[in-house]
PASEBA-1860 file (N, C-alpha, C; in nm, 3 decimals):
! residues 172
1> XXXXXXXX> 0.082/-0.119/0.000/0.000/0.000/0.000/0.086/0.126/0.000 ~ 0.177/0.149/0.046/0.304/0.260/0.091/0.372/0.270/-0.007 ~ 0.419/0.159/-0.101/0.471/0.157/-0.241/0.408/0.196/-0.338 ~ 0.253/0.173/-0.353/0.150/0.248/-0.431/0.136/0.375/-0.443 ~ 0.149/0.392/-0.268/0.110/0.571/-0.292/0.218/0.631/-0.292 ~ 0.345/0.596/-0.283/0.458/0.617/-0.382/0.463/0.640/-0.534 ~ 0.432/0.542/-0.623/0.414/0.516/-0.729/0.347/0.650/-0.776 ~ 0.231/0.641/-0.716/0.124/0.761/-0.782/0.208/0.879/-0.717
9> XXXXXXXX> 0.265/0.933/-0.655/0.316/1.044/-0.620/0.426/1.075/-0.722 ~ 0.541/0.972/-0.746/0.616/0.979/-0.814/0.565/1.005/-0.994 ~ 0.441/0.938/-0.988/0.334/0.966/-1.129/0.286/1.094/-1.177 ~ 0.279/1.146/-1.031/0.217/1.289/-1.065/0.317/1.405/-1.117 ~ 0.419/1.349/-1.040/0.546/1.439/-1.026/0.559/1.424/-1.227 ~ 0.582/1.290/-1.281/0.619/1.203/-1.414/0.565/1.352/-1.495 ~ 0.397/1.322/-1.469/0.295/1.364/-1.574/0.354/1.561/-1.592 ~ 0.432/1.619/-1.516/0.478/1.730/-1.571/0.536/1.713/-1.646
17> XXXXXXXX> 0.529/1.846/-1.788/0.644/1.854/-1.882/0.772/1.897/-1.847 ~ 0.772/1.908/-1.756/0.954/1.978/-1.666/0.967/1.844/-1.602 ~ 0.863/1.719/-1.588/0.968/1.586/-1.566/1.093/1.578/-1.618 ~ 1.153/1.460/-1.584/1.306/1.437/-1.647/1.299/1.259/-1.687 ~ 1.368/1.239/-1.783/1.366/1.096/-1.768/1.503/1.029/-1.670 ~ 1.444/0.872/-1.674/1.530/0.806/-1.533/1.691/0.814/-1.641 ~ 1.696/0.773/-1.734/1.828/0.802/-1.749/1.876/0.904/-1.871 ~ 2.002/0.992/-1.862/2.032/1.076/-1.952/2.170/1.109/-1.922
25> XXXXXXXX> 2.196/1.173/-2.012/2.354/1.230/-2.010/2.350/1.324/-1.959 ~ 2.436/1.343/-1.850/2.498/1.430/-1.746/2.605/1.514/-1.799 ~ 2.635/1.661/-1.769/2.772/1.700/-1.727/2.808/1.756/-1.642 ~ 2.751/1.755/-1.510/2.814/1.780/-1.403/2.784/1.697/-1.286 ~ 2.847/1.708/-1.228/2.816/1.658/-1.056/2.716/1.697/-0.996 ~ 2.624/1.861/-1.055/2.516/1.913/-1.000/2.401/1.787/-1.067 ~ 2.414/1.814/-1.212/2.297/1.722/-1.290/2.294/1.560/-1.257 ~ 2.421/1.517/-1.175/2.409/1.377/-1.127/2.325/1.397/-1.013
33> XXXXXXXX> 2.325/1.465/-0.942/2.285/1.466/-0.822/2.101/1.501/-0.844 ~ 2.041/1.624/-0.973/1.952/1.559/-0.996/1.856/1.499/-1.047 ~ 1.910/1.400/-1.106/1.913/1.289/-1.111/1.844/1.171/-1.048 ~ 1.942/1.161/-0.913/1.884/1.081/-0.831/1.789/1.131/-0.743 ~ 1.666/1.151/-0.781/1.547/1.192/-0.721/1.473/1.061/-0.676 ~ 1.385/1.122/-0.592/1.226/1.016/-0.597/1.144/0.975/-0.699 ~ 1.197/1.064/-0.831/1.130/1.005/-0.915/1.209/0.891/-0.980 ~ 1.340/0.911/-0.997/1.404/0.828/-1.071/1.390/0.660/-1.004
41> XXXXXXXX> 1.423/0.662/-0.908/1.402/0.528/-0.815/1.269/0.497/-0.798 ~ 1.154/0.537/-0.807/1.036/0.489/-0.800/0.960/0.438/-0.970 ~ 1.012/0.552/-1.019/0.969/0.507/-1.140/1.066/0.393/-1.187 ~ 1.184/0.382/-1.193/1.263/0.289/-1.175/1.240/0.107/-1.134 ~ 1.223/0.133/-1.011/1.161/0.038/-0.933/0.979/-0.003/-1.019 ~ 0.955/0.077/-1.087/0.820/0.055/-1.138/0.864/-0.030/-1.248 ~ 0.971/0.042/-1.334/0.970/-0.013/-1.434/1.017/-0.185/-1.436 ~ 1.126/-0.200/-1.330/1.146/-0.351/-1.344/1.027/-0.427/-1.303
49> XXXXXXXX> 0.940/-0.375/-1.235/0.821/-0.472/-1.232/0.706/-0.494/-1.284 ~ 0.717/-0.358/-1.401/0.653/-0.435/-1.552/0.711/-0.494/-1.588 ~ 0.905/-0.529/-1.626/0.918/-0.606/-1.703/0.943/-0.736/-1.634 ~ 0.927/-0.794/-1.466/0.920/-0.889/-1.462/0.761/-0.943/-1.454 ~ 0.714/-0.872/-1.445/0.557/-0.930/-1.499/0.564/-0.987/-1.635 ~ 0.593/-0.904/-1.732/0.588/-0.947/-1.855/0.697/-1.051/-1.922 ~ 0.816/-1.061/-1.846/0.873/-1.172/-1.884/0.865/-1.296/-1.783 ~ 0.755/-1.297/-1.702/0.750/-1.376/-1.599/0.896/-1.372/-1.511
57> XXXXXXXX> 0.841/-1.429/-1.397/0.933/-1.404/-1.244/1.039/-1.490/-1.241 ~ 1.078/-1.662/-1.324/1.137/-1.709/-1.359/1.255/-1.671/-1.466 ~ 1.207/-1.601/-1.581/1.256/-1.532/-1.657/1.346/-1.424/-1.608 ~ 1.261/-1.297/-1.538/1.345/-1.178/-1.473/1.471/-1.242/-1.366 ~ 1.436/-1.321/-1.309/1.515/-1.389/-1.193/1.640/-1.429/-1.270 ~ 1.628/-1.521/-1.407/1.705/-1.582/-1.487/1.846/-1.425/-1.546 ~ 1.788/-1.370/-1.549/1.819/-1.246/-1.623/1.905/-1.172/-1.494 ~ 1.834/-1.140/-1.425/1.902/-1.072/-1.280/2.066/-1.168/-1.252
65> XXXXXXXX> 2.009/-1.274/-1.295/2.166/-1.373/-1.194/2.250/-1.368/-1.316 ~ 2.230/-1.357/-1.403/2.318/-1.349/-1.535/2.393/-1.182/-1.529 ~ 2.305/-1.132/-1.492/2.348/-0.977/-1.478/2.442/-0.984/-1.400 ~ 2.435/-0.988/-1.281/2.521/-1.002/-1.155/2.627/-1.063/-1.183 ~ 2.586/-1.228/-1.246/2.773/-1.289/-1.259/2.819/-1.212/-1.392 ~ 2.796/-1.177/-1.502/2.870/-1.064/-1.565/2.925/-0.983/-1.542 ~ 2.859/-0.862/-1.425/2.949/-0.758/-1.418/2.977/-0.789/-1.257 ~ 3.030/-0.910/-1.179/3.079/-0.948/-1.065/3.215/-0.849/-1.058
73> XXXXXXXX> 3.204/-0.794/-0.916/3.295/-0.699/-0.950/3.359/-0.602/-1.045 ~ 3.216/-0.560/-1.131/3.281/-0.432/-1.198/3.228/-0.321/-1.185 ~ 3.168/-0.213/-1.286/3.141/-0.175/-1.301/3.037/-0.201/-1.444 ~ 2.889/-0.136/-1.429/2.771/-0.142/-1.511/2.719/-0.065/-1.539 ~ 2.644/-0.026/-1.669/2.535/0.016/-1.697/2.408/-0.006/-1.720 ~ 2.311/0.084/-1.771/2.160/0.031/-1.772/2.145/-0.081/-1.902 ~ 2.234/-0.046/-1.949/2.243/-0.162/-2.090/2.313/-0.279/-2.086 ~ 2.375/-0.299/-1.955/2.396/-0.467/-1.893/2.284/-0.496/-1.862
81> XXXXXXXX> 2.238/-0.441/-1.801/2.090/-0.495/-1.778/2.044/-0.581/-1.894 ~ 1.982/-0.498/-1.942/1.870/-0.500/-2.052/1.917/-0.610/-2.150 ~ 2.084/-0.588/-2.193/2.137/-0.733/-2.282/2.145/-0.845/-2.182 ~ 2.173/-0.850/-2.086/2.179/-1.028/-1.995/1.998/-1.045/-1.994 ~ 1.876/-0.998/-1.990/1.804/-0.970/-2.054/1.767/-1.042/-2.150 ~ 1.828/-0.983/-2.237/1.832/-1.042/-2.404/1.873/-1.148/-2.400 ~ 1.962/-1.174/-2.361/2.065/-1.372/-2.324/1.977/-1.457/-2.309 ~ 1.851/-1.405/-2.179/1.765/-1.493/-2.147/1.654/-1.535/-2.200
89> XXXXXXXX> 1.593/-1.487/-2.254/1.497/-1.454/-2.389/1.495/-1.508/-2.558 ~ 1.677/-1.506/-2.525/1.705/-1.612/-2.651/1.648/-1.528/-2.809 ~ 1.632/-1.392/-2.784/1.582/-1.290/-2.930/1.491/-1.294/-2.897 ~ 1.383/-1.399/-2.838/1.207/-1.362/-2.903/1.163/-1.239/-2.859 ~ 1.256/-1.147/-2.766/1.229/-1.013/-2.750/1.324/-0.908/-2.729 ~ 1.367/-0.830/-2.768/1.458/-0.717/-2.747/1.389/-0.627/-2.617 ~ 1.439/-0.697/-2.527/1.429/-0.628/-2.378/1.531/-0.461/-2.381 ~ 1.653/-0.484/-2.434/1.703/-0.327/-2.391/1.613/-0.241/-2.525
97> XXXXXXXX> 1.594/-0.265/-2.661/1.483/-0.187/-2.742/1.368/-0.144/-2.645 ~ 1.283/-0.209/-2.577/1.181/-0.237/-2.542/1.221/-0.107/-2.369 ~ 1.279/-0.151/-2.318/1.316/-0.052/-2.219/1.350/0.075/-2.291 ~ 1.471/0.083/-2.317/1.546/0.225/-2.417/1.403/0.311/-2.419 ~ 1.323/0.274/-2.408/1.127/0.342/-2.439/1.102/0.372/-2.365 ~ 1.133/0.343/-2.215/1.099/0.408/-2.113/1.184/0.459/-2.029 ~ 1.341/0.432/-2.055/1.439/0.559/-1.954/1.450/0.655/-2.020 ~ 1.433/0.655/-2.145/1.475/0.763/-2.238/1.366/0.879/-2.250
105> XXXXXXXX> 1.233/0.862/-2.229/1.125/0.955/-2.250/1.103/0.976/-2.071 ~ 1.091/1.115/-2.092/1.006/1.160/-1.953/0.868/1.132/-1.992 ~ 0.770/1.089/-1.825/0.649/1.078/-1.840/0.633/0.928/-1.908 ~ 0.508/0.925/-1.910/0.467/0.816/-1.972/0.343/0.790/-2.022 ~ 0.314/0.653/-2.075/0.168/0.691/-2.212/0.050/0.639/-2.175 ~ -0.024/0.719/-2.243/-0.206/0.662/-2.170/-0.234/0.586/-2.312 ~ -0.300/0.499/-2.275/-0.324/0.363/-2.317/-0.462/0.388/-2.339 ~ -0.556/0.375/-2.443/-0.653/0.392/-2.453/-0.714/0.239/-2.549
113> XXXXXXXX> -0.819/0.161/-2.479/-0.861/0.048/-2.583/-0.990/0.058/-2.595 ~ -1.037/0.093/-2.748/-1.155/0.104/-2.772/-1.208/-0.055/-2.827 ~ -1.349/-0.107/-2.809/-1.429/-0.237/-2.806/-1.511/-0.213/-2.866 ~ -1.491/-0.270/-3.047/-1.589/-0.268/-3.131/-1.625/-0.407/-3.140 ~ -1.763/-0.455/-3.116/-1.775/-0.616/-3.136/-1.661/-0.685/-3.069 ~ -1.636/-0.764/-3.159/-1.481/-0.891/-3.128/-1.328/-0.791/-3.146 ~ -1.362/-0.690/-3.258/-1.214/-0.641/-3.214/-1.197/-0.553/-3.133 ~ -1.060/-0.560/-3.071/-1.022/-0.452/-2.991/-0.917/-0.383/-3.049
121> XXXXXXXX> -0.886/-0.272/-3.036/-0.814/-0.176/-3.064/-0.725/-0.100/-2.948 ~ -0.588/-0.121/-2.961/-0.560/-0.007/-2.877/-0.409/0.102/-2.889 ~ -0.454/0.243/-2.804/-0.370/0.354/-2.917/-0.289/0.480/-2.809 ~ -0.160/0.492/-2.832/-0.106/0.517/-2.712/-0.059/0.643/-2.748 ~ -0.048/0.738/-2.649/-0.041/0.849/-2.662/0.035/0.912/-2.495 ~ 0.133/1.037/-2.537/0.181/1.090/-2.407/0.089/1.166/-2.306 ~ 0.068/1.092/-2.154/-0.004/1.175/-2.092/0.084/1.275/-2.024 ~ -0.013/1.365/-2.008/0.035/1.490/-1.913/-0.084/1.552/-1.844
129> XXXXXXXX> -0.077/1.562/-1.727/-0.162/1.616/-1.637/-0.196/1.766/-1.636 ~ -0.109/1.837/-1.670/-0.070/1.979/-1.630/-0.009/2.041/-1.730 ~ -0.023/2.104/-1.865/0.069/2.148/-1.919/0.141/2.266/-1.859 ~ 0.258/2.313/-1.885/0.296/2.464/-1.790/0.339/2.535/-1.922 ~ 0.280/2.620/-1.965/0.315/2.716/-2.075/0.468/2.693/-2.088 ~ 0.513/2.811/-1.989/0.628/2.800/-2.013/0.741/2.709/-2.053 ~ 0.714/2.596/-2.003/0.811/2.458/-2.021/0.771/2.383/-2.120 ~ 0.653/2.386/-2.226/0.591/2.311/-2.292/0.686/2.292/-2.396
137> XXXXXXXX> 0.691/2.135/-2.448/0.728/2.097/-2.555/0.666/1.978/-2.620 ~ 0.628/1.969/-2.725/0.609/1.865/-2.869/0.687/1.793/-2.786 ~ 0.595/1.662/-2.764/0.594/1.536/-2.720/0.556/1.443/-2.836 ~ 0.539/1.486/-2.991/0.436/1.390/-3.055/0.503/1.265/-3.087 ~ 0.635/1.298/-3.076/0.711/1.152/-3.135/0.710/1.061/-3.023 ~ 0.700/1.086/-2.935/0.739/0.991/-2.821/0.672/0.829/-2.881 ~ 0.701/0.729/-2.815/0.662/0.646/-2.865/0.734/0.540/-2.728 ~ 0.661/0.417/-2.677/0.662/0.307/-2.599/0.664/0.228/-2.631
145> XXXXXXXX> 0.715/0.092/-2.645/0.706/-0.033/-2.643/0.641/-0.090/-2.495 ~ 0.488/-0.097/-2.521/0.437/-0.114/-2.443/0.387/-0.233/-2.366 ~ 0.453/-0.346/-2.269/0.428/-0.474/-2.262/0.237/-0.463/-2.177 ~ 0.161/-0.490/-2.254/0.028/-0.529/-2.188/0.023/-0.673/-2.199 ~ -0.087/-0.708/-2.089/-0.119/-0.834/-2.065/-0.304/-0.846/-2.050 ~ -0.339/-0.946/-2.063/-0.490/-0.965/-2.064/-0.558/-1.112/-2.063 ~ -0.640/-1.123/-2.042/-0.723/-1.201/-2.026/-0.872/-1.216/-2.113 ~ -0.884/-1.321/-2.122/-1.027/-1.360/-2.201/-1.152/-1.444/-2.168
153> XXXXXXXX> -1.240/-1.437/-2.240/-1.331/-1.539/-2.156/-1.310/-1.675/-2.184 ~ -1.197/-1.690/-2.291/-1.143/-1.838/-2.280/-1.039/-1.900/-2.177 ~ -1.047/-1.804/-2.080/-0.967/-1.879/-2.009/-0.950/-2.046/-1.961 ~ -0.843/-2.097/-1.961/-0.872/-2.226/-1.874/-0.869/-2.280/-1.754 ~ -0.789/-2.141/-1.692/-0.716/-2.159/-1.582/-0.562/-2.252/-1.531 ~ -0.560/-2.272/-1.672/-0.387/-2.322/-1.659/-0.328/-2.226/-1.683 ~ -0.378/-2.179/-1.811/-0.330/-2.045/-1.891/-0.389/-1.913/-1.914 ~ -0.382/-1.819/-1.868/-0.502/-1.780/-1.846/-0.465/-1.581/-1.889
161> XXXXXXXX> -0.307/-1.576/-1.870/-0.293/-1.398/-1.912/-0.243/-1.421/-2.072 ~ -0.293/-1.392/-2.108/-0.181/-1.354/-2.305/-0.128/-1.212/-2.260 ~ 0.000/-1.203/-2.382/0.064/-1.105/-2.396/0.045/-1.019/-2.524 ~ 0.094/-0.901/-2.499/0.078/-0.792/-2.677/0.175/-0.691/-2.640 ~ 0.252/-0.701/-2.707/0.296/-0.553/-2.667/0.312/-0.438/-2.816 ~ 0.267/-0.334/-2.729/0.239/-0.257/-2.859/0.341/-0.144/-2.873 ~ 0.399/-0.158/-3.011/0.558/-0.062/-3.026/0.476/-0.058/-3.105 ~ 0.361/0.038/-3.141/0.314/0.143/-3.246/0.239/0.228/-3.174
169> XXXX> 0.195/0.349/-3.274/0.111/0.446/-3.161/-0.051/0.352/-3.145 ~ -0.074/0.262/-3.234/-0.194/0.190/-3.225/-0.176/0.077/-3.276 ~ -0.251/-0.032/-3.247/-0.255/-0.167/-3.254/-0.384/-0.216/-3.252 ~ -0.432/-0.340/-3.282/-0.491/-0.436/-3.244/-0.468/-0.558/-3.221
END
């Protein structure tokens, strides 16, 4: 519950256009410092637990210990990550592509799925809560690789979430 209302705090903070994204190029010691905000670590912390949802908890786990004995005693970046990642996955997904989408953009995208009959549709776009004149900028390119998950009325209960992830501004 305390992590939630974290999340959404750190969300609200996101949805300004004077957000920052979790990672970027620095040149000073001032801009490292901030950097490491409440937003960066929460949203952070958010983000690995979409992607161990979406690559299942076996998978992320698989990925984490591969990470670790790679850079055992060194030094890392966010793109060790994301390739030991890739190792585990074996291609069927470009995990650091698929991230690179979300350290790199401040804020993040509202998801909209419209339900015509049997198809569904769905079409992603940058939210923002608040525009501030002054700070405003053309967001239109932004773009997510977005891992969703769902359910149907076919479930069987063995199997029961499918996956989609949508790297366009719309899908079905």
């Amino acid at each position: 519950e305390d992590f939630l209302t974290l999340i959404f705090k750190a969300m609200m903070k996101d949805t300004l256009n004077s957000s920052h994204p979790v990672s970027s190029v620095v040149q000073s010691s001032e801009q490292i410092e901030e950097m490491f905000d409440t937003l960066s670590y929460i949203k952070g912390a958010s983000l690995l637990l979409m992607l161990k949802h979406y690559l299942t908890k076996d998978v992320f786990q698989a990925g984490i210990e591969v990470y670790l004995h790679n850079n055992n005693y060194g030094t890392a970046q966010s793109d060790d990550l994301w390739n030991s990642m890739n190792e585990i996955t074996n291609g069927t997904l470009d995990v650091k592509k698929m991230m690179k989408t979300w350290i790199v953009h401040k804020g993040f995208p509202l998801v909209t799925v419209v339900r015509k009959g049997k198809i569904i549709s769905v079409q992603q776009e940058k939210f923002l809560y608040c525009v501030e004149p002054e700070n405003w900028t053309s967001d239109a390119s932004y773009l997510w690789h977005i891992p969703l998950t769902y359910i149907t009325n076919r479930c069987n209960f063995t199997h029961c979430t499918n996956a989609y992830l949508l790297d366009q501004k719309s899908g079905m």
